[in-house]
PDB file as gemmi writes it, atoms N, CA and C in Angstrom:
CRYST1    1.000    1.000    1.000  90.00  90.00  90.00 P 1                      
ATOM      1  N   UNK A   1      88.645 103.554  97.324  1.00  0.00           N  
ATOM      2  CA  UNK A   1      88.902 104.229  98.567  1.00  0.00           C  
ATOM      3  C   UNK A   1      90.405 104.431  98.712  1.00  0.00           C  
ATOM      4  N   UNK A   2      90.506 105.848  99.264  1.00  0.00           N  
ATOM      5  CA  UNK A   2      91.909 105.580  99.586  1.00  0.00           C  
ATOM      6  C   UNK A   2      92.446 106.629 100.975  1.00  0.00           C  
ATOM      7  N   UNK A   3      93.236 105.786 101.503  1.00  0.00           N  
ATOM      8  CA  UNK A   3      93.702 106.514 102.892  1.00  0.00           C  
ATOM      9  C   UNK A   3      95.106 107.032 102.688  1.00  0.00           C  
ATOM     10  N   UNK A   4      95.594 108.073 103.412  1.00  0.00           N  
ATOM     11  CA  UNK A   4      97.096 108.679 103.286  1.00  0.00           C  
ATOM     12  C   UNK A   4      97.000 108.582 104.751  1.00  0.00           C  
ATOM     13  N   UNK A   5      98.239 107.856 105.473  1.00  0.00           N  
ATOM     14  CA  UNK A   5      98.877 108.571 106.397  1.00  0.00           C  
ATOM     15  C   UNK A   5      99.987 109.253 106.253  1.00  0.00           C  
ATOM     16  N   UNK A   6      99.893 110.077 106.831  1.00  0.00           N  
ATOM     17  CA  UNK A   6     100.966 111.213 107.158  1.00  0.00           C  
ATOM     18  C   UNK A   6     101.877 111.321 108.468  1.00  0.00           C  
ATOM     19  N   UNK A   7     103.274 112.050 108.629  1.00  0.00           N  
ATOM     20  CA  UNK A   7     103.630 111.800 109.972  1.00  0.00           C  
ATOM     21  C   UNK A   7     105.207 112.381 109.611  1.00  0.00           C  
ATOM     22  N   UNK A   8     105.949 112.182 110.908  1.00  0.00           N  
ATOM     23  CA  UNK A   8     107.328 112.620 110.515  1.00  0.00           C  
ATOM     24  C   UNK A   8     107.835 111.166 109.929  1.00  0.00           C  
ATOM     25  N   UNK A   9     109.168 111.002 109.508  1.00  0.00           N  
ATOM     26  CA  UNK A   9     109.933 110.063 109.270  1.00  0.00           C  
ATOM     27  C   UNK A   9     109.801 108.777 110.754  1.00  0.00           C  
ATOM     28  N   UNK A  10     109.603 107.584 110.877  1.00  0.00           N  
ATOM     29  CA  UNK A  10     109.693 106.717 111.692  1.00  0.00           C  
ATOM     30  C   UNK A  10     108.210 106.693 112.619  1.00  0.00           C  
ATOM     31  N   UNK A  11     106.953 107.084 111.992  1.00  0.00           N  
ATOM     32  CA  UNK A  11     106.167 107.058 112.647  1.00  0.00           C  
ATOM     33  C   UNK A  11     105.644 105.620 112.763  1.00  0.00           C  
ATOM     34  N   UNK A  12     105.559 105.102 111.549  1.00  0.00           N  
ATOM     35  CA  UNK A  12     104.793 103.501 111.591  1.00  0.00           C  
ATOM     36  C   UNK A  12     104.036 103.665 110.171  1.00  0.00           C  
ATOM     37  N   UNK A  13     103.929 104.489 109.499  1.00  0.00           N  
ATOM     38  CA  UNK A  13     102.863 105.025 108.634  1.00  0.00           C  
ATOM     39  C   UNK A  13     102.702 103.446 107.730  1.00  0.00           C  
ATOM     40  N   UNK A  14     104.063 103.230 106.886  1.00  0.00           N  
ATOM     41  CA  UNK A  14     104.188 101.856 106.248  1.00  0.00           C  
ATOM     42  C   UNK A  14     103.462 100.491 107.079  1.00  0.00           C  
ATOM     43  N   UNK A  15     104.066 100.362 108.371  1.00  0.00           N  
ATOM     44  CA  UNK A  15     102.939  99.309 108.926  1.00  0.00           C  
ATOM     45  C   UNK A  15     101.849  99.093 109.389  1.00  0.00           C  
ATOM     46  N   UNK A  16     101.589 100.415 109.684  1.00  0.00           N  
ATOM     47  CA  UNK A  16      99.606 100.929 110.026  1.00  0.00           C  
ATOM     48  C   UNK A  16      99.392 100.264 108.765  1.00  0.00           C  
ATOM     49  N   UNK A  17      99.851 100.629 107.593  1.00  0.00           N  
ATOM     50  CA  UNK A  17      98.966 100.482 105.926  1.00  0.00           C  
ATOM     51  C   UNK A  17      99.218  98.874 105.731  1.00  0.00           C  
ATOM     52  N   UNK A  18     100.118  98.223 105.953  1.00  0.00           N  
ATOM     53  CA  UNK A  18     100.033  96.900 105.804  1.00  0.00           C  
ATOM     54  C   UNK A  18      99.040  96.004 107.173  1.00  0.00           C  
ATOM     55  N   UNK A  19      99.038  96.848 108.519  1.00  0.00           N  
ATOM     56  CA  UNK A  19      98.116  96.247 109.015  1.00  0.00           C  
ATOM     57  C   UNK A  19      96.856  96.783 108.764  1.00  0.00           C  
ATOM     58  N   UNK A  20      96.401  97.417 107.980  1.00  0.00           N  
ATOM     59  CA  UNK A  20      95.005  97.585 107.294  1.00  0.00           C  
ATOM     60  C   UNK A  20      95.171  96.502 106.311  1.00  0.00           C  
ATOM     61  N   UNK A  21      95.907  96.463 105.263  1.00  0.00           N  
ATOM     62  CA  UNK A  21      95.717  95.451 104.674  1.00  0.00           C  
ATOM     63  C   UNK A  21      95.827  94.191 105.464  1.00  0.00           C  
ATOM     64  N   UNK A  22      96.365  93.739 106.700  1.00  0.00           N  
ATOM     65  CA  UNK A  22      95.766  92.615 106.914  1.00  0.00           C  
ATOM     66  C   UNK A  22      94.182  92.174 107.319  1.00  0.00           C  
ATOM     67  N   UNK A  23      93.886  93.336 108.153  1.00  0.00           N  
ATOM     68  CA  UNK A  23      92.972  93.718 108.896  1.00  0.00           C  
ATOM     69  C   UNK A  23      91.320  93.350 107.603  1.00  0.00           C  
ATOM     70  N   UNK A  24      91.730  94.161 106.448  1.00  0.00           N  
ATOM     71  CA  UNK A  24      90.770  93.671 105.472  1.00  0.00           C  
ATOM     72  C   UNK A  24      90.633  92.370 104.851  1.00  0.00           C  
ATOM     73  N   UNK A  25      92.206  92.053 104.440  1.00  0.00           N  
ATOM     74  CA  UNK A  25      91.969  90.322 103.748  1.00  0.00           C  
ATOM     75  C   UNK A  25      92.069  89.275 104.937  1.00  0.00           C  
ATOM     76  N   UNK A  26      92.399  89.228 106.029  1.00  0.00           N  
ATOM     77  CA  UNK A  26      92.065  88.443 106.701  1.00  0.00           C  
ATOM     78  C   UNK A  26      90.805  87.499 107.144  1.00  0.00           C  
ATOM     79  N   UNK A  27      91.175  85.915 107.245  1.00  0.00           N  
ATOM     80  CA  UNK A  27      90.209  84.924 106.933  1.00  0.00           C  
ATOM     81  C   UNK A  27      88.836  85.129 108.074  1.00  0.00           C  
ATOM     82  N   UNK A  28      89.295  85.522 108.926  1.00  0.00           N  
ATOM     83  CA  UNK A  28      88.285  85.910 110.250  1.00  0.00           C  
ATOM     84  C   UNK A  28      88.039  87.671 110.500  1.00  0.00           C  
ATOM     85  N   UNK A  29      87.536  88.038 108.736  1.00  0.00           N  
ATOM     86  CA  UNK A  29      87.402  89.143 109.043  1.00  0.00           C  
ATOM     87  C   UNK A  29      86.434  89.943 107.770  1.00  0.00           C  
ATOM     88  N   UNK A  30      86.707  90.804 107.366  1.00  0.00           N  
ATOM     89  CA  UNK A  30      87.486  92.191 107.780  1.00  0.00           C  
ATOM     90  C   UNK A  30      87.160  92.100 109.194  1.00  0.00           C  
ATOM     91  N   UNK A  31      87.988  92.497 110.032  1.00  0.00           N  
ATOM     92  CA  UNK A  31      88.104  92.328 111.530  1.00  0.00           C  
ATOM     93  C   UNK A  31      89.116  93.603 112.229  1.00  0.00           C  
ATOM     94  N   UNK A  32      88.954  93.979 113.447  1.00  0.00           N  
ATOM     95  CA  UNK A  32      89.181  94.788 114.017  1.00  0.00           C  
ATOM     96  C   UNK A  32      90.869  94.253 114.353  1.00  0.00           C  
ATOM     97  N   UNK A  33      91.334  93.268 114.409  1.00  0.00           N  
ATOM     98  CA  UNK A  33      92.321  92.610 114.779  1.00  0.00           C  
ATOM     99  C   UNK A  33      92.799  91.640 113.846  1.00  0.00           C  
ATOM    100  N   UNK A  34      93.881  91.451 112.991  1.00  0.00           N  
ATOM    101  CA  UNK A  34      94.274  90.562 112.462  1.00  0.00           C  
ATOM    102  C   UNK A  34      94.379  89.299 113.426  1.00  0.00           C  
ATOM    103  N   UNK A  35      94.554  87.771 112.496  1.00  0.00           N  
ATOM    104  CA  UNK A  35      94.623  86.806 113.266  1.00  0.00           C  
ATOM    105  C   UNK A  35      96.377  86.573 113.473  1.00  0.00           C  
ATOM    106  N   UNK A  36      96.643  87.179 112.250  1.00  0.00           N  
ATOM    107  CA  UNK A  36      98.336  86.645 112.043  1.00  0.00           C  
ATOM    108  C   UNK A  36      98.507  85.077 111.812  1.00  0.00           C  
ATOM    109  N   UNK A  37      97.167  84.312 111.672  1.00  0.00           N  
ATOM    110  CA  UNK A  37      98.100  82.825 111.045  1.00  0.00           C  
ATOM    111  C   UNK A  37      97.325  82.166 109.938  1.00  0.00           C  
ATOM    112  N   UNK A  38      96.295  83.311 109.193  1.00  0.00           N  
ATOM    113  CA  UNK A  38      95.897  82.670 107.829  1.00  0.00           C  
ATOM    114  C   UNK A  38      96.150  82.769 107.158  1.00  0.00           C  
ATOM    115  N   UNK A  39      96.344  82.753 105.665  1.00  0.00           N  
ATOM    116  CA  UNK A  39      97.121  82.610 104.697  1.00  0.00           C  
ATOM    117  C   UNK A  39      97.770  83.828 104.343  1.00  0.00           C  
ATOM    118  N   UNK A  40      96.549  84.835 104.403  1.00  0.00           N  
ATOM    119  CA  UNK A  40      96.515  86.421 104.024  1.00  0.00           C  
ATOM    120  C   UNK A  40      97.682  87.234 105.024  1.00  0.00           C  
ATOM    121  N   UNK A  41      96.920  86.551 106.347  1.00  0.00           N  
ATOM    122  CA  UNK A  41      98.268  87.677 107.285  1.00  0.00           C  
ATOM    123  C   UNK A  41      99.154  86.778 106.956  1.00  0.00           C  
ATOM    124  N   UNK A  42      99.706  85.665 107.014  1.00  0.00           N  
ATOM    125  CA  UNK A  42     100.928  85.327 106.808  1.00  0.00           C  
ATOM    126  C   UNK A  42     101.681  85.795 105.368  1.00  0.00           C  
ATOM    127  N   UNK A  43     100.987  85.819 104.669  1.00  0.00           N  
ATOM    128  CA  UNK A  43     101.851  86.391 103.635  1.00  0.00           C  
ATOM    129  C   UNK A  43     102.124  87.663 103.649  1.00  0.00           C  
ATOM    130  N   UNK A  44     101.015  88.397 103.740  1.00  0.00           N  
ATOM    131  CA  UNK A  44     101.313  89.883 104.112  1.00  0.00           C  
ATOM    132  C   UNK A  44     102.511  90.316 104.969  1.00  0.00           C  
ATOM    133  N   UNK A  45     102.376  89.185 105.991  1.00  0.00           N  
ATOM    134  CA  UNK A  45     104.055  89.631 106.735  1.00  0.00           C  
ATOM    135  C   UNK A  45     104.764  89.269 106.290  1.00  0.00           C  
ATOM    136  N   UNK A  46     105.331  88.692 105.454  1.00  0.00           N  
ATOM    137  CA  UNK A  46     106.528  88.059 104.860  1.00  0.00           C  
ATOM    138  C   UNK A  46     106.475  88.860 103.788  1.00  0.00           C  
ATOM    139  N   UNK A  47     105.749  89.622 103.537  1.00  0.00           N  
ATOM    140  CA  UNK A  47     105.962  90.219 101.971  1.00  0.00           C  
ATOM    141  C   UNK A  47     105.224  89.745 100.657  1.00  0.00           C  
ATOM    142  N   UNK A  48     104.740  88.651 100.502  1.00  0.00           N  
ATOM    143  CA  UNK A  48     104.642  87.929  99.324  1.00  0.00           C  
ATOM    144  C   UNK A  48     103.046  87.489  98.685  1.00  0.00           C  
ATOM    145  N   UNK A  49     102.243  88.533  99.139  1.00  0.00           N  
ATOM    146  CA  UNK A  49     101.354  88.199  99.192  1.00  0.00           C  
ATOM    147  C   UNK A  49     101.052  89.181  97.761  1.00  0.00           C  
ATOM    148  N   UNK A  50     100.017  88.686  96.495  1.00  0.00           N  
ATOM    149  CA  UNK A  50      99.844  88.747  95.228  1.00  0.00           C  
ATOM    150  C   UNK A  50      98.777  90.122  95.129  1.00  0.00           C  
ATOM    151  N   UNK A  51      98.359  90.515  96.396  1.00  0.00           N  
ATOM    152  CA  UNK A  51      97.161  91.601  96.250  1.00  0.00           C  
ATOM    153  C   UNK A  51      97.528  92.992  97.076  1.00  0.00           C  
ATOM    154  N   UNK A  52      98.608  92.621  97.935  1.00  0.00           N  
ATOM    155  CA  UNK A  52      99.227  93.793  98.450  1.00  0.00           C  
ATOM    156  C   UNK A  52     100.231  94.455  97.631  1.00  0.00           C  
ATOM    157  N   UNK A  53     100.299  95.181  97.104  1.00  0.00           N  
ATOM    158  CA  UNK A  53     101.592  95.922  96.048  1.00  0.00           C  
ATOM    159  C   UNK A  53     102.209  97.172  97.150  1.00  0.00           C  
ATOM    160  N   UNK A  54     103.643  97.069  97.270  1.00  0.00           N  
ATOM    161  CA  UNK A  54     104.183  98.276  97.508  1.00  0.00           C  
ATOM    162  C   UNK A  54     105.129  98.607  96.917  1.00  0.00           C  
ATOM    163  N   UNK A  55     105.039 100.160  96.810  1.00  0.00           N  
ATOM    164  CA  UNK A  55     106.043 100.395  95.681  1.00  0.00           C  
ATOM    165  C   UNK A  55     106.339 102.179  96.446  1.00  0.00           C  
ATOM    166  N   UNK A  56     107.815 101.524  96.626  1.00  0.00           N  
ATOM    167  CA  UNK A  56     108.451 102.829  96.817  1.00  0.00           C  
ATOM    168  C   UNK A  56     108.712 103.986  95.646  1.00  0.00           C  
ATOM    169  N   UNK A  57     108.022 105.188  96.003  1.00  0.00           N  
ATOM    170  CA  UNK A  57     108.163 106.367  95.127  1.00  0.00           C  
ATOM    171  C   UNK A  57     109.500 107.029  95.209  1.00  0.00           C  
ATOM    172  N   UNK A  58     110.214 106.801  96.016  1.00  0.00           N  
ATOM    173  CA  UNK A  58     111.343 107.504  96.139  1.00  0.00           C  
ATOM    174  C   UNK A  58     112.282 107.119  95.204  1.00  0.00           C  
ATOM    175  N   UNK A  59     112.364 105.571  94.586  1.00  0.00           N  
ATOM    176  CA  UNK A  59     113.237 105.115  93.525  1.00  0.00           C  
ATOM    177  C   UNK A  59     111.976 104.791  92.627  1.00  0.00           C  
ATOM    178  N   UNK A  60     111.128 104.789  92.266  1.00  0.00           N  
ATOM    179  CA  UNK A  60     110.199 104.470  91.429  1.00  0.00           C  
ATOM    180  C   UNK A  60     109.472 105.447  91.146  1.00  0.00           C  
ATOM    181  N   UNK A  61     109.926 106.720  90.571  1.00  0.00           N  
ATOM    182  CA  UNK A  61     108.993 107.781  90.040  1.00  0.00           C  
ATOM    183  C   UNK A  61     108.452 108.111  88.936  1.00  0.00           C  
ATOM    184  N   UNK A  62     109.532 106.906  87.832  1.00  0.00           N  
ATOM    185  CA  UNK A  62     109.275 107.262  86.425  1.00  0.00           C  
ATOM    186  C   UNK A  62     107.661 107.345  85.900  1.00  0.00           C  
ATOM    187  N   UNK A  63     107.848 107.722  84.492  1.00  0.00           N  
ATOM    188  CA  UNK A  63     106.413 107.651  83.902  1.00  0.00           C  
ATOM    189  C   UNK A  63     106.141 105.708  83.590  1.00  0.00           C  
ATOM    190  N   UNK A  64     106.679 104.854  83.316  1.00  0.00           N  
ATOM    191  CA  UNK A  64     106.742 103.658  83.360  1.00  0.00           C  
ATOM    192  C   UNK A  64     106.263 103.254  84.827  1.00  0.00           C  
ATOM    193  N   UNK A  65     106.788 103.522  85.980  1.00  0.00           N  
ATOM    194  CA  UNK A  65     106.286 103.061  86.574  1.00  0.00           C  
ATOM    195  C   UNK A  65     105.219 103.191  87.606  1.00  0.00           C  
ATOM    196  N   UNK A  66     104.682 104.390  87.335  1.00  0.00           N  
ATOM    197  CA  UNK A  66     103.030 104.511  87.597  1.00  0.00           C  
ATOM    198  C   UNK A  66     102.421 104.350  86.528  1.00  0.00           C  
ATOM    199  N   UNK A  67     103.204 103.947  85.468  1.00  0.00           N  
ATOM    200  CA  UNK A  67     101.685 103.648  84.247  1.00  0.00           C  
ATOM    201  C   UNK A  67     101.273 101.825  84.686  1.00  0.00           C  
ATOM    202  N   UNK A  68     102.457 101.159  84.914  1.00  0.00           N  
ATOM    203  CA  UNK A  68     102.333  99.414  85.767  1.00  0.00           C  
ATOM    204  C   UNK A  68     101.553 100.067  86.674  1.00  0.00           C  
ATOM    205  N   UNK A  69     101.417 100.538  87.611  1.00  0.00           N  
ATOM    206  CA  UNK A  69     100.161 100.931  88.893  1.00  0.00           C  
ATOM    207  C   UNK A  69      98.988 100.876  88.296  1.00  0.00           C  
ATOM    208  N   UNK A  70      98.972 101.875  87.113  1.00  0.00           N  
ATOM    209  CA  UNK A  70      97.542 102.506  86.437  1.00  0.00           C  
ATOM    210  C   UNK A  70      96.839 100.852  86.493  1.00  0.00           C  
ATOM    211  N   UNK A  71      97.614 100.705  85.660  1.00  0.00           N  
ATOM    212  CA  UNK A  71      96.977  99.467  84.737  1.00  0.00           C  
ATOM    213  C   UNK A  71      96.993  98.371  85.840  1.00  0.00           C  
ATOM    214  N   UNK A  72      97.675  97.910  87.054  1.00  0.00           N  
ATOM    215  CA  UNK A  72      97.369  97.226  87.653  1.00  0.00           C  
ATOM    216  C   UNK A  72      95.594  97.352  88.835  1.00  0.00           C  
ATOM    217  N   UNK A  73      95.719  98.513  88.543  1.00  0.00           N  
ATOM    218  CA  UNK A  73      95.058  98.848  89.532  1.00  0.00           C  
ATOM    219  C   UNK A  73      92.848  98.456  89.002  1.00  0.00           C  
ATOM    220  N   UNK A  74      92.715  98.852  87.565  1.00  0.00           N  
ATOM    221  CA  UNK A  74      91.858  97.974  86.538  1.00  0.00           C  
ATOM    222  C   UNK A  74      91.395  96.339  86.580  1.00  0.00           C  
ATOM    223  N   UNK A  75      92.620  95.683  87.627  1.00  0.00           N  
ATOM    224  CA  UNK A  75      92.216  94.191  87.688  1.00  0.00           C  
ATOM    225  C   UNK A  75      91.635  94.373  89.112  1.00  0.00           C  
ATOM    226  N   UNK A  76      90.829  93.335  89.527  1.00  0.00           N  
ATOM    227  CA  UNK A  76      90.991  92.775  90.885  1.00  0.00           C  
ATOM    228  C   UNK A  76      91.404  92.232  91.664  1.00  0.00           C  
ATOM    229  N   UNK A  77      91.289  91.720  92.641  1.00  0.00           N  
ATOM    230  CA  UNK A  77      92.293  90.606  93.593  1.00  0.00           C  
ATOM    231  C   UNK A  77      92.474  89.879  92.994  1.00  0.00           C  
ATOM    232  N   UNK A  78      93.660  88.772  92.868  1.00  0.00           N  
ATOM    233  CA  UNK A  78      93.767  87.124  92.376  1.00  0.00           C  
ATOM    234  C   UNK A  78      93.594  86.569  93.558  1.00  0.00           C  
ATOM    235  N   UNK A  79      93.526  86.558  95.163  1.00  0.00           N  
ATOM    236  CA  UNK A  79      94.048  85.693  95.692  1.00  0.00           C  
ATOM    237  C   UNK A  79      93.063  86.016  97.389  1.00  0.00           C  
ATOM    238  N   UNK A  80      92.794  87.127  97.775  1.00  0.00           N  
ATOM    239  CA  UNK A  80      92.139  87.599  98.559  1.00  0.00           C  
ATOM    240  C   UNK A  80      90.888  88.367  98.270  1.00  0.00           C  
ATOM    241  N   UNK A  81      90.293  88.873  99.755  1.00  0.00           N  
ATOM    242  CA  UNK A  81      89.424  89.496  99.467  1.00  0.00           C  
ATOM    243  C   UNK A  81      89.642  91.109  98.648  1.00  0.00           C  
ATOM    244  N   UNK A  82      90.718  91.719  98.725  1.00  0.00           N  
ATOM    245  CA  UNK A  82      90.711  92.759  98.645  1.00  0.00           C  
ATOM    246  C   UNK A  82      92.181  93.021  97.774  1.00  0.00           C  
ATOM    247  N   UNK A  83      92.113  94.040  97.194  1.00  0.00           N  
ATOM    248  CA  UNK A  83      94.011  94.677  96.364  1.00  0.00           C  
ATOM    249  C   UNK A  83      94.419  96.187  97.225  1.00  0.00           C  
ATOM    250  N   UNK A  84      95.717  95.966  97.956  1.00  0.00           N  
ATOM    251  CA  UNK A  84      95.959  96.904  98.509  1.00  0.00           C  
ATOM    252  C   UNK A  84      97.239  97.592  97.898  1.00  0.00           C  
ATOM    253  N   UNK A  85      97.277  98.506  97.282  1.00  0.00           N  
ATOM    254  CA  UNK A  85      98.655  99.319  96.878  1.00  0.00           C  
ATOM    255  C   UNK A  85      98.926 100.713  98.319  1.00  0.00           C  
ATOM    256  N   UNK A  86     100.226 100.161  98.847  1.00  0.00           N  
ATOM    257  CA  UNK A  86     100.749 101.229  99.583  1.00  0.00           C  
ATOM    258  C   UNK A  86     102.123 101.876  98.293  1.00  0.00           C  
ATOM    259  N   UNK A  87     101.974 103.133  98.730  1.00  0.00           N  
ATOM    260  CA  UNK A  87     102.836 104.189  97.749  1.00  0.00           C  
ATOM    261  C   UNK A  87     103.623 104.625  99.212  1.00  0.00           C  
ATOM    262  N   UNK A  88     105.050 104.349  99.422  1.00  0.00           N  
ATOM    263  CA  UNK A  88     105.736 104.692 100.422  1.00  0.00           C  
ATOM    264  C   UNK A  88     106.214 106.025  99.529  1.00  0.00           C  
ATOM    265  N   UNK A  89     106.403 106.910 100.778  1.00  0.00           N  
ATOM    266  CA  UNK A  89     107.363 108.410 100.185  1.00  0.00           C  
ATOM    267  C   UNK A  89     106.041 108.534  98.829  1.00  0.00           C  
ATOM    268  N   UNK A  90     105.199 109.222  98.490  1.00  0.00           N  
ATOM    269  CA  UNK A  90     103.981 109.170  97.647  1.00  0.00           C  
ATOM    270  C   UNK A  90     104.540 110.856  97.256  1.00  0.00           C  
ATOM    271  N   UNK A  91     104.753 111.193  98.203  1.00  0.00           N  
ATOM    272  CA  UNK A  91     105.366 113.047  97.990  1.00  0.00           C  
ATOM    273  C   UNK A  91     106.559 113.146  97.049  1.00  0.00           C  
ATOM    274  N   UNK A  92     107.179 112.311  96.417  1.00  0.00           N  
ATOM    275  CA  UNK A  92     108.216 112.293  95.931  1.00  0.00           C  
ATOM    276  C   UNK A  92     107.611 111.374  94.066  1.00  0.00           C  
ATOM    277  N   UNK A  93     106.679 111.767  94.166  1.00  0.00           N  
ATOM    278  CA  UNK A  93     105.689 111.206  92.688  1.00  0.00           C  
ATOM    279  C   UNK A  93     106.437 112.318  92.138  1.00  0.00           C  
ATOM    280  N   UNK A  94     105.979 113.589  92.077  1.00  0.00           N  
ATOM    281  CA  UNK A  94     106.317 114.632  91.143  1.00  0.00           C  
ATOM    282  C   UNK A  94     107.810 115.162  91.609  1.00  0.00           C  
ATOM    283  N   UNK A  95     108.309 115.932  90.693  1.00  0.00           N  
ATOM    284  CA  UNK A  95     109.503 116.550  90.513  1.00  0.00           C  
ATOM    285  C   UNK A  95     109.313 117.719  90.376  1.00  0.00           C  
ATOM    286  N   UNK A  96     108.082 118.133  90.437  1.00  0.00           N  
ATOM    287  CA  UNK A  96     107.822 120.011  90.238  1.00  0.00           C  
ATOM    288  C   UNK A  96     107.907 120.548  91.230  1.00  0.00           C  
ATOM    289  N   UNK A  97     108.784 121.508  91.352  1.00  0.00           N  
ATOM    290  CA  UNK A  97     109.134 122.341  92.370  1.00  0.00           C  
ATOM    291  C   UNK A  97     107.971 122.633  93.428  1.00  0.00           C  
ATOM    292  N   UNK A  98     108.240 123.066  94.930  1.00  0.00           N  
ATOM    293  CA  UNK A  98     106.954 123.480  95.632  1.00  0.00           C  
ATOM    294  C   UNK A  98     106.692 124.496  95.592  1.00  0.00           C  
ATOM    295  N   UNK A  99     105.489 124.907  95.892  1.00  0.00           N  
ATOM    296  CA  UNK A  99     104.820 126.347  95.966  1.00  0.00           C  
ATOM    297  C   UNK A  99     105.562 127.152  97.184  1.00  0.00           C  
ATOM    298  N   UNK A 100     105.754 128.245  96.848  1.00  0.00           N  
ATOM    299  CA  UNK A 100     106.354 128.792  98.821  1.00  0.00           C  
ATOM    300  C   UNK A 100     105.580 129.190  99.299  1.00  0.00           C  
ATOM    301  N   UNK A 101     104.255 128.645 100.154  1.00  0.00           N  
ATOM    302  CA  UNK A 101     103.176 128.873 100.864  1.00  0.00           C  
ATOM    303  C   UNK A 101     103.895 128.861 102.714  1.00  0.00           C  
TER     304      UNK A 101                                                      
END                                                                             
């Protein structure tokens, strides 16, 4: 499955997607509301959690480093219920010019 939000610059888009990922690995859930103090949301907010991956496209566009995505993406969770990859700036994957539509 996969969701895109979209929006101008400073909408929230990055923390909507990490509070989905809490929202799913959370211990009292998948739940409509994170709890914020089980293992999952706590790590998730701090960053350090082994099943959430984010990876900024804006400095990370090479062919190396969506082939580490590819191939990460083939395993499953180590640690939660679920593996969440957010792709910040995702529009900035390719380098091919735009269409003028």
């Amino acid at each position: 499955m996969a969701t895109f939000f979209t929006g101008t610059r400073g909408t929230a888009k990055t923390t909507v997607a990490r509070l989905l990922a809490k929202t799913l690995n959370c211990d009292k859930g998948p739940a409509p509301e994170p709890c914020n103090e089980c293992d999952a949301c706590v790590s998730i907010t701090n960053g350090s959690c082994i099943d959430v991956i984010e990876m900024d496209a804006a400095s990370h566009r090479g062919v190396a480093d969506i082939e580490e995505v590819r191939k990460a993406v083939g395993y499953g969770p180590m640690q939660f219920r679920y593996k969440v990859f957010i792709i910040d700036e995702a529009h900035q994957l390719s380098s091919m010019p735009k269409t003028p539509f």
